[in-house]
N, C-alpha and C positions, 0 to 999 in steps of 0.2 A: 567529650567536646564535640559540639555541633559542628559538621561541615560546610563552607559557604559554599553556595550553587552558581555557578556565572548564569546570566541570564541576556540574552539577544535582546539588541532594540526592537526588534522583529514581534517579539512577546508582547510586549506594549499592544494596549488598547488604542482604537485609532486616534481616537479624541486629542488622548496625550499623544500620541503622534501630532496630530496636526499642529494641534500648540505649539509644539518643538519646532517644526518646521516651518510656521509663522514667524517665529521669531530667528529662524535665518535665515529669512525671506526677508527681515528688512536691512539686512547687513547687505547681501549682495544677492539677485536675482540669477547667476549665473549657478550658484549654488545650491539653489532649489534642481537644478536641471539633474546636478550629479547625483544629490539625494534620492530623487526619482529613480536614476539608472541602477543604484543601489540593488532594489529590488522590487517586486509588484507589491508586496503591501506597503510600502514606503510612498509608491507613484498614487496609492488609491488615497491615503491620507495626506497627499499634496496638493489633494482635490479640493479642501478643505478652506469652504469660504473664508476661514480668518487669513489663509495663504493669500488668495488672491488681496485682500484688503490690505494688507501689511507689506506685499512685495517692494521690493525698492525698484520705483522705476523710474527715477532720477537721470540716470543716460539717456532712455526715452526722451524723457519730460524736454533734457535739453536740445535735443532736434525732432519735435516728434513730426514733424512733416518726414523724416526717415522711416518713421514707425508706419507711414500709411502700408504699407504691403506686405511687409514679414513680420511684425508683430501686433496685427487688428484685431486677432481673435484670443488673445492675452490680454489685450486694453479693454476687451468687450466683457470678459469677467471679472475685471478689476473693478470695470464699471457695475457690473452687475454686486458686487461683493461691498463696493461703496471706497472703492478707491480714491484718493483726491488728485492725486497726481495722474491717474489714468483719466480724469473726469478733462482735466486741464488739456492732458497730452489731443485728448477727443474735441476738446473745442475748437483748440488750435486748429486743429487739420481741419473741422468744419467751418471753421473764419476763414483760414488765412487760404486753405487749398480750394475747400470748395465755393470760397464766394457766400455761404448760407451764412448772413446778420441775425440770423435766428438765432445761432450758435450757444450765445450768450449764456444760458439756461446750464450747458455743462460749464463753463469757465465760473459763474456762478458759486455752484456747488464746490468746485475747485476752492473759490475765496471764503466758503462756509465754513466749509474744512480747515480753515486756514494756513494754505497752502500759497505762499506772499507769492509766487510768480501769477497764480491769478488773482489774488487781491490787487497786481498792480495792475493788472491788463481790466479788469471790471474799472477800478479808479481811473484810466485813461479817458 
């Protein structure tokens, strides 16, 4: 009779890591953080552009004029990753903080996505 081996999430190839941890990065953003703490190859495969593209960032989203200072350089790879909700959270701040009517272009992207809170602020 063969014996079964346990095997560490640790063993995992990162790819499959990051998959996994894309996908509970859309459940709750707080828990990409603990996954990280977890261990170093855990934190290198939360690197992992589908992580950033899939994070929930929903609490952002709904005040992200909060978001301008403690979380810009999480919005800047969500955006880079092709986030929608980070594309939105980025407009807002450059409408409504900075004054820039330029803006439009991330809020855009945000309604492409089809992400209805910029779909409605593009149809305003």
């Amino acid at each position: 009779m063969q014996q079964k081996k346990d095997y560490s999430i640790n063993e995992l190839p990162n790819d499959i890591l990051g998959d996994i941890i894309s996908r509970v990065a859309l459940i709750l953003r707080k828990t990409v953080r603990h996954v990280m703490q977890a261990s170093p190859q855990l934190t290198e495969a939360a690197q992992d552009n589908r992580v950033y593209k899939k994070i929930n960032l929903r609490p952002l989203a709904m005040n992200p004029l909060a978001a301008i200072t403690k979380y810009q350089d999480l919005v800047e790879k969500c955006i880079a990753s092709g986030n929608v909700k980070a594309h939105y959270i980025k407009g807002v701040q450059e409408y409504f903080h900075k004054n820039n009517t330029e803006a439009d272009l991330e809020l855009k992207k945000a309604a492409e996505g089809n992400y209805k809170d910029g779909i409605y602020l593009i149809e305003l």
